[in-house]
C-alpha positions in Angstrom: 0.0 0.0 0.0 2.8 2.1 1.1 4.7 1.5 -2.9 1.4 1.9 -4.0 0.7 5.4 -2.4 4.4 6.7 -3.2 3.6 5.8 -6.4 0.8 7.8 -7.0 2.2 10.6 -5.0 4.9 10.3 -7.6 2.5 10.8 -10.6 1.1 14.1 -9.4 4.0 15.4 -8.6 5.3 15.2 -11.8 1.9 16.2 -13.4 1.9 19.6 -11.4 5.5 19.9 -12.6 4.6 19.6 -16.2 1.6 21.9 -15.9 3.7 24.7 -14.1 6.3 23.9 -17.3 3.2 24.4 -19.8 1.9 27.2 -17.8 5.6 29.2 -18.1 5.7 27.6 -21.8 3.3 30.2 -23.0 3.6 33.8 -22.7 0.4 36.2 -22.2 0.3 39.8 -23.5 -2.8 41.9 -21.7 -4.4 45.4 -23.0 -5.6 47.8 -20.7 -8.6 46.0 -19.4 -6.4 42.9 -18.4 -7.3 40.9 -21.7 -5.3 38.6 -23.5 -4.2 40.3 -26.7 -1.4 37.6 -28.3 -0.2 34.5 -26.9 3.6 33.4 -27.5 4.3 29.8 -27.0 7.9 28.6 -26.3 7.9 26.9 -30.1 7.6 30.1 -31.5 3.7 30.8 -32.7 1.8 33.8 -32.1 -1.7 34.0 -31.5 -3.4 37.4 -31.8 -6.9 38.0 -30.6 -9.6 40.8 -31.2 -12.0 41.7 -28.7 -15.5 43.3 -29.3 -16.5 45.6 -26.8 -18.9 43.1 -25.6 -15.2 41.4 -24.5 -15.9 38.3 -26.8 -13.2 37.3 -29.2 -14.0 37.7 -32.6 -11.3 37.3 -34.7 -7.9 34.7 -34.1 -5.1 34.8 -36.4 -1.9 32.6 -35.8 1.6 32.0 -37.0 5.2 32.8 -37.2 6.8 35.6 -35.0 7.5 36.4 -38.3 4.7 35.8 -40.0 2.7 38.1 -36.7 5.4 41.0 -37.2 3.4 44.2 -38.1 3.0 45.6 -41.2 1.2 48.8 -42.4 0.4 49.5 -46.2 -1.5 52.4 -46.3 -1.4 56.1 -44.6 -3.7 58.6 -45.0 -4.1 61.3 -45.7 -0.6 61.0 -47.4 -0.1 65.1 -46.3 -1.2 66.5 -43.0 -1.0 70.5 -42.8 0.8 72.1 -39.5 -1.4 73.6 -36.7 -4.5 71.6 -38.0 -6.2 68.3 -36.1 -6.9 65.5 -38.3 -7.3 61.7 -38.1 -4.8 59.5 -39.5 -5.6 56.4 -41.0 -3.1 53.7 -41.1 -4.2 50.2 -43.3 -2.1 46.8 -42.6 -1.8 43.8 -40.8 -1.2 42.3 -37.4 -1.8 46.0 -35.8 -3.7 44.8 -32.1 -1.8 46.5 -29.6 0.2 48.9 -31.7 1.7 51.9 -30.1 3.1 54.7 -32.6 6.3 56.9 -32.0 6.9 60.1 -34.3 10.5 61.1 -35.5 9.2 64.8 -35.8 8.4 65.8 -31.8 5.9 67.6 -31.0 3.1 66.1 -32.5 0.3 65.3 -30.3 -1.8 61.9 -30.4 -5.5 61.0 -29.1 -6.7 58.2 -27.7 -7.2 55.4 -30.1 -7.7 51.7 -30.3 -6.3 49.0 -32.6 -7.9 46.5 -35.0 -5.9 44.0 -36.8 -5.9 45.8 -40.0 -6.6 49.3 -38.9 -6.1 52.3 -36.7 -7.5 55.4 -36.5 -5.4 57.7 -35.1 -6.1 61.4 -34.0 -3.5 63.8 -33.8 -2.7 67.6 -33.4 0.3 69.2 -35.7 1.2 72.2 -34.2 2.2 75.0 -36.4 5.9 74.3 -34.8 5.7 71.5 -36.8 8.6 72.0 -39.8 7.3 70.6 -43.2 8.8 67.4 -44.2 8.5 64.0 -44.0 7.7 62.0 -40.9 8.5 58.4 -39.9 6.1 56.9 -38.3 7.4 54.1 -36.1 4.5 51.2 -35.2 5.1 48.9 -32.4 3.6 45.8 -31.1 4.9 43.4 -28.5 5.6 41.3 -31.6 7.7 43.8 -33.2 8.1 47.0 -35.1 7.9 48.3 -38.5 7.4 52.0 -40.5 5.8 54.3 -42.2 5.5 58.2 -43.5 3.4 61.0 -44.4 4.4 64.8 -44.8 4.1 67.9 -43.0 2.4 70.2 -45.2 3.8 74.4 -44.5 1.8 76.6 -42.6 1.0 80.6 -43.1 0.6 82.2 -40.0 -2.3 84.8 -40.2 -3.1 87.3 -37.6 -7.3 87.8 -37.8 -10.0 87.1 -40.0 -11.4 83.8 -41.0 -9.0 80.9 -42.0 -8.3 80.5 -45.6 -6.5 78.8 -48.6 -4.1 80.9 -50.6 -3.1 80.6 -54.3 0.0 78.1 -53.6 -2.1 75.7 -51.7 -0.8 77.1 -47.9 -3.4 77.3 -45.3 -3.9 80.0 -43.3 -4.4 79.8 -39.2 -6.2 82.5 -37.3 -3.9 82.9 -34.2 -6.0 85.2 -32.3 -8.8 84.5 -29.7 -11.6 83.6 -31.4 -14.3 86.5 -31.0 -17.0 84.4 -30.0 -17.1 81.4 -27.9 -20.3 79.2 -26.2 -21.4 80.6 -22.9 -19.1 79.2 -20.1 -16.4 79.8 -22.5 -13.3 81.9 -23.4 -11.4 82.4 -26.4 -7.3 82.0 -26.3 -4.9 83.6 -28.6 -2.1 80.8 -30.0 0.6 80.6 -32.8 -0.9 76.9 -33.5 -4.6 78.7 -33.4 -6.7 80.1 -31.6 -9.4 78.3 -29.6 -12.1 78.4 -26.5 -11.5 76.6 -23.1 -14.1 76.6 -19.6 -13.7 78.9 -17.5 -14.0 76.9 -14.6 -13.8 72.4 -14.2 -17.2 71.7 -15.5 -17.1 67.9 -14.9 -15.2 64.9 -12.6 -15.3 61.2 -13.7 -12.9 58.4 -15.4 -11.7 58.5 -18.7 -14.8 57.7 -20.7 -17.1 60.0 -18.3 -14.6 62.7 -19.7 -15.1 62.2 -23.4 -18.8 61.5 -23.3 -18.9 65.4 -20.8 -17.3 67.1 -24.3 -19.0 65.5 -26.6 -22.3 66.3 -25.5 -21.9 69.6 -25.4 -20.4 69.6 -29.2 -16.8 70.3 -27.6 -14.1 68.4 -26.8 -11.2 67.2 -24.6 -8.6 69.8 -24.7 -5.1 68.9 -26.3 -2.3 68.9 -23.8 -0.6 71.6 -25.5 -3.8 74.1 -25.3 -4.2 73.3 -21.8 -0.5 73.9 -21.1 -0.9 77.3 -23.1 -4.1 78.3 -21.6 -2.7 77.3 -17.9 0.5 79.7 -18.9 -1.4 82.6 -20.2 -3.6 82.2 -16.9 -0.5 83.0 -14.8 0.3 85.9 -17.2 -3.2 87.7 -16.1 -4.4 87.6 -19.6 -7.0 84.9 -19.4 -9.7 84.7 -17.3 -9.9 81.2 -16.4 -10.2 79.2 -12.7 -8.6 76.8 -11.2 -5.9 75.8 -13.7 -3.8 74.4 -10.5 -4.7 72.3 -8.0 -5.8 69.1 -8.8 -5.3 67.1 -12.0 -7.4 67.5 -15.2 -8.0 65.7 -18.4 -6.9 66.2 -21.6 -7.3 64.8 -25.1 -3.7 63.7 -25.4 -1.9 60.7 -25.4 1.3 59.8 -23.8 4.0 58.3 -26.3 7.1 57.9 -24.7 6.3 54.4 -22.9 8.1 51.7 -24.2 5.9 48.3 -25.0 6.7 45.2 -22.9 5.2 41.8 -22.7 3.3 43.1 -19.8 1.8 46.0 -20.8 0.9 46.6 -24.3 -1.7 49.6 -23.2 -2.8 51.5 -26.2 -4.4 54.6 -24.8 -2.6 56.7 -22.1 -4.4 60.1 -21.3 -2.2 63.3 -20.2 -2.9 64.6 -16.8 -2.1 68.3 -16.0 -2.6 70.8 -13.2 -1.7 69.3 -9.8 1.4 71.6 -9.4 2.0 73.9 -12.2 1.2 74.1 -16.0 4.0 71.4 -17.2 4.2 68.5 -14.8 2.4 65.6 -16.0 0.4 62.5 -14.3 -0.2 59.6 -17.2 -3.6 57.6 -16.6 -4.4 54.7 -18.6 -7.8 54.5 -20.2 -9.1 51.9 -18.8 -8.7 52.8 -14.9 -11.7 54.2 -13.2 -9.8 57.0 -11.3 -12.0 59.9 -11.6 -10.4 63.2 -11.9 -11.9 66.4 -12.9 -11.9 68.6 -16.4 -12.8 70.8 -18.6 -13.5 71.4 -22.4 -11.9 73.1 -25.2 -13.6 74.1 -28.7 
């Protein structure tokens, strides 16, 4: 009985050992909301998933770490003109968890999410932009790859409404605009002019402060109005509240994270205000810390 019992003790022991090997054999890359987004076995294969928002899984595809690098095979629009907002489009393959880095700094980015074979990305040019081409470097926990599109030149205006001149340059209106919705004040800014709150209209998470703008036709602001806004506000030439104190949202997205197995988060709002106009608190989308804001236009 004793031989017998040893022996069995002996099987499971060796059957937990091979599960902890097979657990360790495969590696586990999460999003934001703690979902499996690839799988890397120790043989090599890749599995990606997509996840609807109802969190099922409804797309697999699986191969090489090769075969899974990312690729991207169309960007548009092809040109993007400094001190405008647009939303970039990149086509491809194998993009779930992709997280973008600009050679040209200064370029701002908006939350976005990635499907296997697209991503929509919003950014900001500021008119400090210089015209030229841009790499566009696309990472995933699989790997990395690139892409371009051009910086378009800017004419700086001083009033009036903006326009399109004869060789195709835009021009930006870099005064306060004269009119803004009620709660609201214009700013005067080289990238263009816009309106902010006077005061925090709002507290909530991440998706509380998108769905606040947007139904009120306005918007989160960029990191670099709120930064310009905040600076002007210690200057005495804007009449806003509260610019210090506590954090507040912004529309931005933090890029200077570096992808690991462990965290492959895609959206990464900008913080500002605790301390001063510059100092920065980065807050992944998916968390449900609620911290207060306000909107631009």
């Amino acid at each position: 009985m004793f031989l017998q019992g040893g022996i069995v003790l002996g099987f499971l022991a060796v059957a937990l050992l091979l599960g902890d090997h097979a657990k360790a054999a495969t590696q586990s890359v999460h999003d934001e909301a703690g979902r499996v987004i690839y799988t890397i076995e120790d043989d090599g294969t890749v599995t990606m998933y997509e996840k609807s928002p109802s969190d099922k899984t409804i797309s697999v595809s699986q191969g090489t770490r090769e075969q899974m690098q990312p690729k991207v095979t169309k960007v548009s629009p092809e040109s993007v003109r400094a001190g405008t907002d647009t939303v970039l489009k990149l086509e491809g393959k194998n993009l779930v968890g992709a997280k973008l880095k600009f050679s040209a700094p200064g370029i701002e980015l908006g939350p976005y999410t990635g499907r296997p074979e697209a991503l929509d990305i919003p950014i900001r040019v500021p008119s400090t932009v210089p015209s030229g081409e841009v790499i566009l470097e696309v990472s995933t926990p699989i790997g990395n790859t690139k892409a371009s599109f051009k910086i378009v030149e800017l004419q700086i205006g001083i009033g009036g409404s903006a326009r399109r001149d004869v060789v195709g340059k835009v021009t930006i209106v870099t005064t306060a605009p004269s009119s803004c919705p009620q709660g609201m004040v214009g700013v005067g800014a080289e990238f263009g002019g816009f309106c902010i709150e006077v005061d925090r209209t709002f507290t909530g998470d991440a998706r509380a402060a998108e769905k606040s703008c947007a139904a009120g036709r306005k918007r989160l602001c960029q990191a670099l109005e709120w930064q310009h806004a905040c600076e002007q506000v210690k200057a005495g030439t804007v009449p806003v509240k509260n610019m210090t104190g506590a954090w507040e949202w912004t529309g931005s997205a933090d890029t200077t994270a570096d992808l690991s197995l462990e965290d492959s988060a895609e959206a990464r709002y900008i913080l500002l205000g605790k301390e001063d106009c510059q100092k920065k608190l980065i807050s992944p989308r998916w968390k449900p810390d609620a911290y207060a804001g306000r909107c631009c236009k």
